[in-house]
C-alpha positions in Angstrom: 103.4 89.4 128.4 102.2 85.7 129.5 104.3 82.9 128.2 101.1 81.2 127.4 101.1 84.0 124.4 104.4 82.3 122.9 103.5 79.0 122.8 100.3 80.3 120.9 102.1 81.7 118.5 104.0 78.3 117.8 100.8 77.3 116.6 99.1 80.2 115.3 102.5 81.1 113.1 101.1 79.2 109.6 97.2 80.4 110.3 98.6 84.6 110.8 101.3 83.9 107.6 98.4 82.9 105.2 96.4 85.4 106.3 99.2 88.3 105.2 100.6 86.5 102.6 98.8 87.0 99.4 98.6 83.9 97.3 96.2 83.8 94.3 97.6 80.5 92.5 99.4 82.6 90.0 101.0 85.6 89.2 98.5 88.1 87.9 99.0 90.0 84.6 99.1 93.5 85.7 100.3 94.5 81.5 96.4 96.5 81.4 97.7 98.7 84.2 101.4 98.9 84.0 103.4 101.6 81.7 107.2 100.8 81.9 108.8 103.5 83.0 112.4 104.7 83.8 112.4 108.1 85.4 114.9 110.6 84.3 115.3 112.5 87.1 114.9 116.5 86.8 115.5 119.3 88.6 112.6 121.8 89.6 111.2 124.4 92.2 109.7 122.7 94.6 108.4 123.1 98.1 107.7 120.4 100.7 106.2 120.7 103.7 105.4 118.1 106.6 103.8 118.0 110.0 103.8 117.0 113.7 101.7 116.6 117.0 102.5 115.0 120.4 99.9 115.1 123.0 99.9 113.8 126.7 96.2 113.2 129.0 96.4 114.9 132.3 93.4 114.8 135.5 90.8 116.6 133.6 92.6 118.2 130.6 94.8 116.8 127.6 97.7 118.9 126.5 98.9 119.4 123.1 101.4 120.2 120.8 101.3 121.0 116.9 103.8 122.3 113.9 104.1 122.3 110.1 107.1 122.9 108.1 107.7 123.9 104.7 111.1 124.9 102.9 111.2 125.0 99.0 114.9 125.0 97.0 114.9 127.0 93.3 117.5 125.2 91.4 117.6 128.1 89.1 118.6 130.6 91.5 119.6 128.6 93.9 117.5 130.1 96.8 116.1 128.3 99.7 113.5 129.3 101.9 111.0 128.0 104.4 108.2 128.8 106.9 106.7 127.3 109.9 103.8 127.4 112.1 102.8 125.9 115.3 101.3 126.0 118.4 100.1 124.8 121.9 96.4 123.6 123.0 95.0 122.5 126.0 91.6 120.6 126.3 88.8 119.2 128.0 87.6 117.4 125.6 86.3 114.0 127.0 88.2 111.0 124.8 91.3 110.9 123.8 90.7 109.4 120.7 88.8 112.7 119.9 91.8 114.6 120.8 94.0 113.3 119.0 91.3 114.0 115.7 91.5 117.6 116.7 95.4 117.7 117.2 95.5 116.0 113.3 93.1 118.7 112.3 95.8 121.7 114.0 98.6 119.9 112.7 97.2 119.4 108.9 96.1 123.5 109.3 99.7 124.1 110.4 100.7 122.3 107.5 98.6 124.1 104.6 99.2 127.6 106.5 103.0 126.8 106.1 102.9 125.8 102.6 100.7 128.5 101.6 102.7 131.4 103.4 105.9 130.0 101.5 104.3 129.5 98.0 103.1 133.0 98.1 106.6 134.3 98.9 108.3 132.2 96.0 106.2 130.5 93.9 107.3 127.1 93.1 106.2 124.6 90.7 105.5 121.8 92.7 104.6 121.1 95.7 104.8 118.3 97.5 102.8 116.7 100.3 103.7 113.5 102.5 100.7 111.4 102.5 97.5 111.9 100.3 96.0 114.7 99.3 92.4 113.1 99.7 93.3 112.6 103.3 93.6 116.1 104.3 89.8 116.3 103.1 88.5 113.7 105.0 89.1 115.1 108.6 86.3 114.7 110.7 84.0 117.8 112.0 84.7 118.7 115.4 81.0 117.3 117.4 79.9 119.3 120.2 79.3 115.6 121.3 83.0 115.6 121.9 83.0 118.3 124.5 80.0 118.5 126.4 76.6 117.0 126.8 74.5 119.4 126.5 73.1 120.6 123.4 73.6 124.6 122.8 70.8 125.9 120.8 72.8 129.1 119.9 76.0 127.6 118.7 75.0 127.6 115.2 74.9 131.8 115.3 77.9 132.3 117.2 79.9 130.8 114.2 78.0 132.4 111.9 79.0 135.4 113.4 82.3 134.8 113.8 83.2 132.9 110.1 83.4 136.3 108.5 85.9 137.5 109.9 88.1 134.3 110.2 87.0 133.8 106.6 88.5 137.6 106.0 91.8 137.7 108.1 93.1 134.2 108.5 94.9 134.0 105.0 96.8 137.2 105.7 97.5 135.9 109.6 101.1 134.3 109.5 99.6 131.6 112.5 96.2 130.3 113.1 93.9 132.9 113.2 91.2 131.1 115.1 93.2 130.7 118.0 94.5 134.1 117.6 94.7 136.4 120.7 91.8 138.9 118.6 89.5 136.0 118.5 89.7 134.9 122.4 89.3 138.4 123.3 85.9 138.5 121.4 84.9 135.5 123.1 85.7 136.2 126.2 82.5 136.5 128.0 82.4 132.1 127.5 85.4 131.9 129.6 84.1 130.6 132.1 82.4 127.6 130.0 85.3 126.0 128.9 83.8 123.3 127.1 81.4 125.9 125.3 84.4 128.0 124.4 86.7 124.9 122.6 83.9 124.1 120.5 83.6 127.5 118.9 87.2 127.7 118.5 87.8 124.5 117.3 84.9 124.5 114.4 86.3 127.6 113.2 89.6 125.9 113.3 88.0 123.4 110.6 86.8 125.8 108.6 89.9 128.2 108.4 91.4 124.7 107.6 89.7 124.1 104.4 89.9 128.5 103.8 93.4 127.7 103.3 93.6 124.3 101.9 91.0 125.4 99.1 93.4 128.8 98.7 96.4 126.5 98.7 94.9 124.4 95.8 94.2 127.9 93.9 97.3 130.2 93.8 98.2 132.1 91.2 101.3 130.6 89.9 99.6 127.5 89.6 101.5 124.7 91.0 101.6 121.1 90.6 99.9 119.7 94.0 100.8 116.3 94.7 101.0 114.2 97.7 102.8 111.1 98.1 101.8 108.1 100.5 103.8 104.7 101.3 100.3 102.9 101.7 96.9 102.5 100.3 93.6 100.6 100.3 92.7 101.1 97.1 91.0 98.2 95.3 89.8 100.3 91.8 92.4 98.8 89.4 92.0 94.9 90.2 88.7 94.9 92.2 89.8 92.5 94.5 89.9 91.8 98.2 93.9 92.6 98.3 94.9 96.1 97.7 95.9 97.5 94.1 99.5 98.9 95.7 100.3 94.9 97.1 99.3 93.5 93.6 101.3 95.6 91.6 104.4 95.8 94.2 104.8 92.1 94.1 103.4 91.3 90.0 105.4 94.2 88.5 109.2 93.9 88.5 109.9 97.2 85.8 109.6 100.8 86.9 106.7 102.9 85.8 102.9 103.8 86.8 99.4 102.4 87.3 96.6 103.8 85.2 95.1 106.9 86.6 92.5 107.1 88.9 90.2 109.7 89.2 89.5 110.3 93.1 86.2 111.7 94.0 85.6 114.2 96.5 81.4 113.5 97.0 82.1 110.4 97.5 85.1 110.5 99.7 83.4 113.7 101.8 80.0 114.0 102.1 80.0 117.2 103.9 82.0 120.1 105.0 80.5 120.2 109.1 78.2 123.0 108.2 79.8 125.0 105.3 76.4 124.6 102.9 75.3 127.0 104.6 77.6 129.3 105.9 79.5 129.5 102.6 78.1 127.8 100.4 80.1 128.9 97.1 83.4 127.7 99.1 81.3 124.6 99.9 80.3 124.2 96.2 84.2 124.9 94.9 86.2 122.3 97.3 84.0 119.3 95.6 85.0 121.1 91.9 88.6 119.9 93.1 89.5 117.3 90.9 92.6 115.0 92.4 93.9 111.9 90.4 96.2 109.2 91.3 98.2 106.4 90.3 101.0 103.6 92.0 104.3 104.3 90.6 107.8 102.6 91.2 110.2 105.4 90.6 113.4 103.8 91.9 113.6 100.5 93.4 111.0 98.0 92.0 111.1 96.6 95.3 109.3 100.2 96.3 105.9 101.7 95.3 104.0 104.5 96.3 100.6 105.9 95.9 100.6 109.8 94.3 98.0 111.5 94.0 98.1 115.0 92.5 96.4 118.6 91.3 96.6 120.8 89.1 94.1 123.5 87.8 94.7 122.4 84.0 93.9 119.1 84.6 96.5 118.4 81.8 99.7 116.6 84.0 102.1 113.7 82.8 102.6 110.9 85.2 106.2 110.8 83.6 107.1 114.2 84.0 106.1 113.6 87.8 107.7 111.0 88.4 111.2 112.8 86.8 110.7 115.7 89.3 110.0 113.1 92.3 112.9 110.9 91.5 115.0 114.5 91.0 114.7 114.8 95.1 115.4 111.2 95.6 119.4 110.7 97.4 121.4 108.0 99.2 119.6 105.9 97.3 116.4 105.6 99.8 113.3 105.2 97.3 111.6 107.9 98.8 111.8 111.4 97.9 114.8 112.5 100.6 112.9 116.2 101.3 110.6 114.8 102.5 112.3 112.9 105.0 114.0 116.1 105.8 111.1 117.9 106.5 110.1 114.8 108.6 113.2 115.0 110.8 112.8 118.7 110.7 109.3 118.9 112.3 109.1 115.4 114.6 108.0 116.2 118.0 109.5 113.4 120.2 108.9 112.5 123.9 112.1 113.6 124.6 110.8 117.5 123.3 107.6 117.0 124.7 109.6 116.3 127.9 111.4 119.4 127.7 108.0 121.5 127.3 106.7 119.8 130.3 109.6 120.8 132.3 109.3 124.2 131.3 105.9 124.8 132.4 106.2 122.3 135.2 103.6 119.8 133.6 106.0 117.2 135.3 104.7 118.0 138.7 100.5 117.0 137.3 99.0 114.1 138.1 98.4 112.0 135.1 96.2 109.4 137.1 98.5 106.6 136.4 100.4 107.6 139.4 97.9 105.5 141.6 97.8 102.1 139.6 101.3 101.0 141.2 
């Protein structure tokens, strides 16, 4: 870094303060929006589950690497179980801000496929996601745009041929089915088109991803879904220019919860890539999800968190929530310690991604950096 960047910053140190601090003159009455709550934590089934991807750009491919974990704990019976999924990918897709959409996409499938292998073994009450649930609707499509220039005509058929069956077998496959040995040998004659081939995969991908998200969301013992995020942008309880979480973190100095708010999937997602049309009573039954939110402070007032949650009743206490989330909270961190477990659990580091290079002598490919000096 250039020294003349420092002595910028002397000046520039008021001008970037007032710009992050929030100021409004006064301290704004948040008593509308705020129920006083002190959580007593309980104990309940629950199941948590978290994800990971590290990814690396080589001369003419990227190279990828994807997991989701889930483990669940019965207090009852005092059981504990868990389930993960994972995988490799390689690439030639062109950016690598595209890749790194795709390698979200695996790892939020690996993350639902875990989850939902586990819940259907044991059933738990809640479960818990890090992060929003509304997020892991949002993911992009996968653009042929991404992979290739040209424009295939015929692209549209092949996954209409090939959805069926994803549709029919992926929710009984323990792994991805998409990238499942049976579907590359049926798709072998695009071999040699590389580019051709990683689209078809990768758009099924995205729909076996919301397969199992929507099947997730619909299991028989009917858990509470929630997922539970450190930021937000929010701006529907205040309408103003600063987010609702930084208003009520620094205005409300009592534990408790927001007002709900009711988060809606039309306007949040548009479309599923093509789903109308290949299925569209799936299509029609992922925008009948109904997910609602609120900001609560469960156990430092100096913490607050955006939770969103589902349920198929509709019918769910923020209280009783927040008893169940501060039941998993320990060592005092203000954040539900599972979930940092499953965090440490399934964190790919560079030191991992090291050791996978090693093992299939990655180490020796030219990244192109090796010419820059």
């Amino acid at each position: 870094m250039r020294f003349e960047l420092l002595e910028l910053l002397q000046l520039r140190s008021d001008r970037i303060k007032r710009f992050v601090e929030f100021k409004s003159g006064s301290k704004i009455d948040c008593s509308k929006v705020w129920h006083e709550y002190e959580p007593k934590p309980k104990e309940i089934h629950v199941l948590s589950v978290d994800g990971s991807f590290y990814s690396k750009q080589y001369l003419g491919y990227f190279f990828g690497v994807f997991g989701g974990y889930a483990e669940d704990y019965n207090p009852e019976t005092l059981e504990q179980g868990e389930s993960f999924v994972g995988d490799f990918y390689v690439s030639v897709i062109k950016k690598a801000e595209n890749f790194k959409i795709i390698l979200t996409l695996l790892m939020f499938l690996s993350e639902i496929k875990s989850a939902y292998n586990l819940a259907k073994q044991r059933n738990p009450s809640l479960i818990m996601l890090d992060g929003t649930l509304t997020s892991k609707f949002i993911i992009p499509f996968p653009q042929t745009s991404w992979f290739s220039k040209q424009d295939y005509d015929f692209l549209p058929k092949v996954i209409e041929e090939f959805y069926p069956e994803v549709k029919d077998n992926c929710l009984n496959y323990s792994s991805i089915y998409s990238l499942s040995d049976e579907i590359l040998e049926k798709l072998s004659d695009f071999e040699d088109k590389r580019d051709l081939l990683e689209i078809i995969l990768i758009q099924l991908v995205y729909y076996e991803y919301f397969i199992t998200l929507y099947n997730l969301f619909m299991l028989e013992s009917n858990p509470v879904i929630i997922g539970i995020a450190k930021t937000s942008t929010g701006t529907d309880l205040f309408n103003l220019s600063v987010p609702d979480i930084k208003i009520l973190l620094d205005n409300c100095d009592k534990l408790g919860y927001s007002n709900s708010i009711y988060q809606n999937l039309q306007i949040l997602k548009c479309q599923f890539g093509h789903l109308p049309e290949l299925d569209p009573t799936l299509n029609n039954k992922l925008y009948e999800i109904h997910i609602n939110s609120f900001y609560a402070k469960y156990k430092d007032v100096r913490a607050i968190n955006l939770i969103e949650y589902y349920h198929k009743e509709r019918t769910v206490n923020p209280e009783d929530l927040l008893d169940y989330i501060s039941g998993t909270i320990a060592d005092g961190n203000p954040y539900p310690f599972i979930l940092k477990r499953m965090d440490k659990e399934v964190r790919i580091t560079k030191e991992d991604f090291g050791l996978i290079e090693n093992k299939l002598d990655f180490i020796f490919n030219q990244t192109g950096r090796e010419f820059l000096g």
